[in-house]
C-alpha positions in Angstrom: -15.8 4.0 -23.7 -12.6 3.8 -21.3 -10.3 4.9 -23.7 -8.7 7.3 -21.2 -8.1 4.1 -19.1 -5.8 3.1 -21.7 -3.3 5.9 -22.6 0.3 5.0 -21.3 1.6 7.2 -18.3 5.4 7.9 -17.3 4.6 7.3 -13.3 8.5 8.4 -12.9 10.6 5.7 -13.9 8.3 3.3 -15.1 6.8 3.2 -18.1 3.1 2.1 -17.7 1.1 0.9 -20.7 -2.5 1.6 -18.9 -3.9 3.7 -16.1 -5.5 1.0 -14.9 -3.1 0.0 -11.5 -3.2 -2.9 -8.9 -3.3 -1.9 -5.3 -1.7 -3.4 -2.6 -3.6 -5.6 -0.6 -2.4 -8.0 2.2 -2.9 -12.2 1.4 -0.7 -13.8 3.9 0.7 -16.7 1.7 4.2 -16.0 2.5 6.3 -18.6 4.8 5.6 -18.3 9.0 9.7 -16.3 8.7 8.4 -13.9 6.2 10.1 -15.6 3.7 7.7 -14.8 0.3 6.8 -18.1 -1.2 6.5 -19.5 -4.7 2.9 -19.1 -5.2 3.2 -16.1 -5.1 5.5 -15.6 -7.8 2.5 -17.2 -9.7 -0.2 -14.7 -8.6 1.4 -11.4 -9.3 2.5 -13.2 -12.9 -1.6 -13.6 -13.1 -1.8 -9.7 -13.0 0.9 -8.4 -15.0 -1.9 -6.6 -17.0 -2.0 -3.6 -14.9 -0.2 -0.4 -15.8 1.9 -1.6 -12.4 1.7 -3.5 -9.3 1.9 -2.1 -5.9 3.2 -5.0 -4.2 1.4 -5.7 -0.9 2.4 -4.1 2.3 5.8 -5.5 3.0 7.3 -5.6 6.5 10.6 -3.3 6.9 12.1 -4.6 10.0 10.1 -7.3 12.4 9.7 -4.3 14.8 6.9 -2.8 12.3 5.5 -6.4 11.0 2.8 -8.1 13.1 0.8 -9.7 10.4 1.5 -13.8 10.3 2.3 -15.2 6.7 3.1 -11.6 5.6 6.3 -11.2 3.2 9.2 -8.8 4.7 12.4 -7.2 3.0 14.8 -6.6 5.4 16.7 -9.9 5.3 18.9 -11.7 3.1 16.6 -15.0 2.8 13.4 -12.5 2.0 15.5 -10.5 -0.7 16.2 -13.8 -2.2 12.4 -14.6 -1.6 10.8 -11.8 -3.8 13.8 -12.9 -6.9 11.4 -15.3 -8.3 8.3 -13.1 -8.0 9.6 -10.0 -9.2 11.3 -12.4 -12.3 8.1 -14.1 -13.3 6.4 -10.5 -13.1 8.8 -8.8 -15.8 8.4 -11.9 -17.9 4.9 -12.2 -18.0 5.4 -8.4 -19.6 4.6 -6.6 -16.4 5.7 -4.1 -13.5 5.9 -4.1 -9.9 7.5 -2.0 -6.8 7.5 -2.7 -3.2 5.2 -1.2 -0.8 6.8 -0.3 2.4 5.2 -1.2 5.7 5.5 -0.4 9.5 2.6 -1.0 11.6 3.8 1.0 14.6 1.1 0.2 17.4 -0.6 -2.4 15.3 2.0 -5.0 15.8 1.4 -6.9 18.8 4.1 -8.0 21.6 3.5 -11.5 20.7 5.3 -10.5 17.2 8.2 -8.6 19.4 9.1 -11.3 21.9 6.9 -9.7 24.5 8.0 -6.1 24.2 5.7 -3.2 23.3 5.0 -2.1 19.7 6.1 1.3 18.9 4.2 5.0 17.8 4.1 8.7 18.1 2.5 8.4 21.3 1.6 6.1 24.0 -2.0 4.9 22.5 -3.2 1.3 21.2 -5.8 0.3 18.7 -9.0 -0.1 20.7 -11.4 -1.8 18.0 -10.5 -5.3 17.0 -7.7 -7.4 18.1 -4.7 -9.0 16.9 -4.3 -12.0 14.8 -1.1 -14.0 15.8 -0.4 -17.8 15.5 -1.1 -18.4 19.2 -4.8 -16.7 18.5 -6.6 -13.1 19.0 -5.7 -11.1 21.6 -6.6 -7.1 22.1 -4.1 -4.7 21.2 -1.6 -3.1 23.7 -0.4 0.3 24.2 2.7 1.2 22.3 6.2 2.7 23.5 6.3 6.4 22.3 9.7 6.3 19.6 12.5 8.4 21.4 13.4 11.0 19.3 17.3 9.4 18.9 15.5 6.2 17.7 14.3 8.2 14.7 17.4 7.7 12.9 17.2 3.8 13.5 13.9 3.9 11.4 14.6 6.1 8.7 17.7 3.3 8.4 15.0 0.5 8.3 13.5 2.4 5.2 16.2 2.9 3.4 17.1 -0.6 3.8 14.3 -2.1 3.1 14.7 0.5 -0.2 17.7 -0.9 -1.5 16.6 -4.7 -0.5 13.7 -4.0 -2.9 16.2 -2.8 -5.8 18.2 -5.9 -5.1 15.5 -8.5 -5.2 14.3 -6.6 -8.8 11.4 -4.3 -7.9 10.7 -1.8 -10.4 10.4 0.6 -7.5 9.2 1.4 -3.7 6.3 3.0 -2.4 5.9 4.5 0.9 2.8 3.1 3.1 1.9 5.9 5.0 -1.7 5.4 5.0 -4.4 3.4 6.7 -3.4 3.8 10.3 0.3 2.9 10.4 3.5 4.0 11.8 4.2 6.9 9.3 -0.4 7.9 9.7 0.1 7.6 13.6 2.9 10.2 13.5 0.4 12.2 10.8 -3.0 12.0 12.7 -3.5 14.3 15.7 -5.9 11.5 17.6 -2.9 9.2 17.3 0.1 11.8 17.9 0.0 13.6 21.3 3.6 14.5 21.4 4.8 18.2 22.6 8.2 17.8 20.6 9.8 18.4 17.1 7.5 15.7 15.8 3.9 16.5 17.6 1.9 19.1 18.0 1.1 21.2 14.8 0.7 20.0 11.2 4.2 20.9 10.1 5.7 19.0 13.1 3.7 15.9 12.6 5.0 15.3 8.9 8.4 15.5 10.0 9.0 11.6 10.4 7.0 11.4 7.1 9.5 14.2 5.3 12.5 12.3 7.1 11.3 8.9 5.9 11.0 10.1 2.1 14.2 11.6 1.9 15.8 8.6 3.2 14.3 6.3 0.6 15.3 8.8 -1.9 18.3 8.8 -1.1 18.7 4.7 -1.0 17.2 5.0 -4.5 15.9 8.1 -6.1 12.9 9.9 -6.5 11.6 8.7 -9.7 11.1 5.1 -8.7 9.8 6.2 -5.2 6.0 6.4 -4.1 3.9 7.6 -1.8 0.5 6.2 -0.8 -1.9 8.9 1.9 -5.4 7.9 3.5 -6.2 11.7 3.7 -10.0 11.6 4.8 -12.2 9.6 7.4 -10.3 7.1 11.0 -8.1 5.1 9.2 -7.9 1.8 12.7 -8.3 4.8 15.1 -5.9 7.2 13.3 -7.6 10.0 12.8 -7.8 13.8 12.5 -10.3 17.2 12.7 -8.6 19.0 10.0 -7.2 16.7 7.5 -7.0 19.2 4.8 -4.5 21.7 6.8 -2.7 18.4 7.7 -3.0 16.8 4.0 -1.6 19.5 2.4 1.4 19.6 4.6 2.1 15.9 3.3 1.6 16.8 -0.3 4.3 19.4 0.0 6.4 17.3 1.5 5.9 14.4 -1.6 6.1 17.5 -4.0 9.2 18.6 -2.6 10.6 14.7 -2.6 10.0 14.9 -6.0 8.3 11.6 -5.7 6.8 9.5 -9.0 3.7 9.3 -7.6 0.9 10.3 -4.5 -1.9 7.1 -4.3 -4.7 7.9 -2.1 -7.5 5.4 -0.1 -10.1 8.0 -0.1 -13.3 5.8 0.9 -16.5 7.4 0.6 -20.0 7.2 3.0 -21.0 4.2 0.6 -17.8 2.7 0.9 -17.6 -1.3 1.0 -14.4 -1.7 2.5 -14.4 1.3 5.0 -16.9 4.0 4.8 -16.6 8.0 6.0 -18.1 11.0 5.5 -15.3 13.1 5.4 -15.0 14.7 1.8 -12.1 13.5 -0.1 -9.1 15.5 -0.2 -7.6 15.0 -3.3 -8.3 18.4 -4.5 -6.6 20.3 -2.0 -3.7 17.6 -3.0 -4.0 18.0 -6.4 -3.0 22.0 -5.9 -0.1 21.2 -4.6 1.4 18.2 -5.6 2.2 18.5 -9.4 3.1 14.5 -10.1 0.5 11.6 -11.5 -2.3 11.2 -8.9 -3.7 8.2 -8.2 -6.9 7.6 -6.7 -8.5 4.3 -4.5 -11.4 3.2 -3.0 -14.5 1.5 -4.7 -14.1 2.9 -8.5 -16.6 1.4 -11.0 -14.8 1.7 -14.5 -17.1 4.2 -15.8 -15.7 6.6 -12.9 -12.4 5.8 -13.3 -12.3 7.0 -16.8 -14.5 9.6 -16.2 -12.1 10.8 -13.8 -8.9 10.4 -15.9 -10.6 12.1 -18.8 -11.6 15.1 -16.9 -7.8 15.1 -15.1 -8.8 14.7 -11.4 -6.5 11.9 -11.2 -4.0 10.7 -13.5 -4.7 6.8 -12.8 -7.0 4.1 -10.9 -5.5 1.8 -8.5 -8.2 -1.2 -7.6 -7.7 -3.8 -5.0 -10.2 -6.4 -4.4 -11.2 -6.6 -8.0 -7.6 -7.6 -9.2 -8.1 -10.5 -6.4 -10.8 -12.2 -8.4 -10.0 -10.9 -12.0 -6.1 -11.4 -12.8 -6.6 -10.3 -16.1 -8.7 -7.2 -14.7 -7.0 -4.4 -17.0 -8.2 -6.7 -19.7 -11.7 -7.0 -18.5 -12.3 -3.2 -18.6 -10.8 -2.8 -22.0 -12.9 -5.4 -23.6 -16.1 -4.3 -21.4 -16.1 -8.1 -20.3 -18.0 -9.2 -17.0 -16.0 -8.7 -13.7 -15.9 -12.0 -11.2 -17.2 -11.4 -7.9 -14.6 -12.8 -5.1 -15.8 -16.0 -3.8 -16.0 -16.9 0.3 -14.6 -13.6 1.0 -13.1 -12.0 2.7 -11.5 -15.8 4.6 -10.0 -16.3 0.9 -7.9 -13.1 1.1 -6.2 -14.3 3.8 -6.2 -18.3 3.3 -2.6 -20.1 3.2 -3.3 -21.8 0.2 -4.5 -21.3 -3.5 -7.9 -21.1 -3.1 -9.0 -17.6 -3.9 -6.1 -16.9 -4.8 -3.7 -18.6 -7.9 -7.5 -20.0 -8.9 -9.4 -17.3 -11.0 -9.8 -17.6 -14.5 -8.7 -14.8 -17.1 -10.9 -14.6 -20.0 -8.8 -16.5 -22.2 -9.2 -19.2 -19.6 -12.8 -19.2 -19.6 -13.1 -19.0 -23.4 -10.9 -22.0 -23.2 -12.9 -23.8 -21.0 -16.0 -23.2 -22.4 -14.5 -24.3 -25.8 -13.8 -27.5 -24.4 
C-alpha cells in the first residue's frame, strides 16, 4: 500500500534506501557550551531507518544561536562533539547531514553578552518570548546587518559547512525556513531595507543566493540542501505574495544545483502551525528540477499518494520520528504509530525521557514475549 514510500532515491550524493525522511526538530539535550552530548549519539542511532536524517537545527556561530542546550558547529570541541553521533549513525546502517541555523532576531541579547541580535531590518519577534537560562524574557529589536558584514556570515556558513564534513555528516542543509536569519532577509514583513538586499523579490534572495554558493563552494552541491517555509507567518516572518517571492528562491536552489528543496508547508488544519495560505510547492516544482520534499502533518496514505503521483519526490516527518525510532519501519509493515507522551515538555527535556525511551517494534515484540 506504500510501496512508493519505499523505492530508493539519489537525493544528490546520498544514496537513500526509502523516501520516507526524518526532519529536523530541535530537543535541547546538548551540553549548556553547545557541546553535542552522548545521548544523542544514541537517539539518532534509534532512527537510522529513514531514507536520511536532517540533523536538528544546528547553531553556525553563537551570534545566530539563542536556544539553551542546542548543539553548534563552529568550534573545535562541537566538531569533536557530533564524531560519535554521526559514527553510531553510519553504523547502525544510516544517513545524516547537518542542518544549518541562524536565528537572526530570534536570539536574544542574553545569548550575545548583552548586544542586540541581528536581521534584515530593525524589527523583533512580538509573540512569545525568549527561553534563556536566567528565564523568559520578550524579545528585542535586532541590529539591521551592514551590508560589509555580509561577507562575515556567508564565512560562518561555509564554516560551519566544512565543520560538518569534518565531524562526518553525510551532508549540509540550509535552514532558511521558519522565521530565521536567511526567511527574515526573504519575507517582506520582516525585510524593510531600501538596498541591494531589500525591497523587491530578487533583492531579498540575495543573502539566500550568497549563502548557497558559499556552502557550495565549502562543499559542493550534491551534498548541499535547502529547506523553504513558502506559505503562511513563519514567528512573524511573513509575506503578501509568497509565490512571486518563492519562486525567486527556487531559482536560486535550481541554479545552486542543490541535492535537494524541503519545504514546512503547514496547512489550515495544521497541528503544529496552521495557515490558510495555499501551498506553494507547485509553483516550486516548475522551477526547481531536483527531489522535492514535502513537511507538515503527512499521514502515510498521503505521503505515498503523493510520491506515486510525483508531486514530491519524498516525505520528511518530525514529531512522529520522536516517538517512533523505527518509524520508516512502522509504515512499511502498516504497524501502529506511538503517540508522543507529556508533549511537547519531552521535546525539550534534558534528559532521556521522551527521548532515548521509545520502543521500536522489535522492542515491543520482545517485551511482550517476555
Amino acid at each position: 500500500m506504500h510501496d512508493s514510500l519505499f523505492q530508493p532515491i539519489q537525493l544528490g550524493a546520498i544514496a537513500a534506501p526509502n523516501r520516507v525522511l526524518m526532519a529536523p526538530c530541535t530537543r535541547t539535550r546538548a551540553q549548556d557550551d553547545f557541546v553535542p552530548s552522548a545521548i544523542m549519539a544514541t537517539y539518532y542511532a534509534q532512527r537510522a531507518d529513514a531514507g536520511l536524517i536532517i540533523s536538528e537545527a544546528t547553531g553556525i556561530s553563537q551570534e545566530g544561536l539563542g536556544t539553551a542546550r542546542a548543539p553548534g558547529i563552529w568550534s573545535k570541541a562541537q566538531v569533536e562533539g557530533w564524531k560519535p553521533i554521526t559514527e553510531a549513525v553510519h553504523k547502525a546502517g544510516g544517513r545524516i547531514v547537518c542542518q544549518l541555523w541562524h536565528m537572526g532576531r530570534i536570539v536574544h541579547p542574553w545569548f550575545l553578552g548583552g548586544e542586540p541580535p541581528v536581521s534584515a531590518s530593525a524589527t523583533r519577534l512580538e509573540e512569545g518570548k525568549a527561553h534563556t537560562p536566567a528565564g523568559r524574557f520578550p524579545y528585542e529589536t535586532a541590529r539591521p546587518l551592514r551590508i560589509d558584514e555580509m561577507p562575515r556570515i556567508v564565512e560562518d556558513y561555509a564554516l560551519a559547512t566544512r565543520n560538518a564534513r569534518e565531524a562526518g555528516f553525510d551532508g549540509v542543509q540550509l535552514h532558511a525556513a521558519n522565521g530565521y536569519l536567511i526567511d527574515q532577509f526573504l519575507r517582506s514583513s520582516t525585510n524593510l531595507r531600501d538596498d541591494d538586499y531589500g525591497g523587491s523579490a530578487e533583492n531579498r534572495v540575495r543573502l539566500l543566493r550568497e549563502v548557497l554558493e558559499g556552502i557550495v563552494s565549502a562543499w559542493d552541491a550534491p551534498h548541499v540542501s535547502v529547506r523553504l517555509s513558502p506559505n503562511g507567518d513563519s514567528q512573524g516572518a511573513d509575506d503578501p505574495d509568497p509565490a512571486t517571492l518563492f519562486a525567486h528562491a527556487a531559482q536560486v536552489v535550481q541554479d545552486a544545483g542543490a541535492a535537494f528543496l524541503e519545504l514546512r508547508q503547514p496547512g489550515p488544519d495544521g497541528t503544529y502551525g496552521s495557515t490558510t495560505v495555499p501551498k506553494q510547492d507547485a509553483v516550486i516544482r516548475a522551477i526547481y528540477k531536483g527531489p522535492l520534499v514535502l513537511n507538515s502533518d503527512y499521514t502515510a496514505e498521503d505521503a505515498a499518494q503523493d510520491v506515486a503521483s510525483g508531486r514530491c519526490d519524498a516525505v520528511s516527518w518530525g514529531r512522529l520520528y520522536l516517538s517512533n525510532p523505527d518509524l520508516a519501519t512502522r509504515i512499511r509493515k502498516g504497524a501502529p504509530l506511538a503517540p508522543n507522551r507529556g508533549a511537547p515538555k519531552t521535546w525539550y527535556y534534558p534528559s532521556e525521557e521522551g527521548y532515548t525511551d521509545y520502543p521500536t517494534l522489535e522492542q515491543e515484540a520482545a517485551g511482550a514475549v517476555a
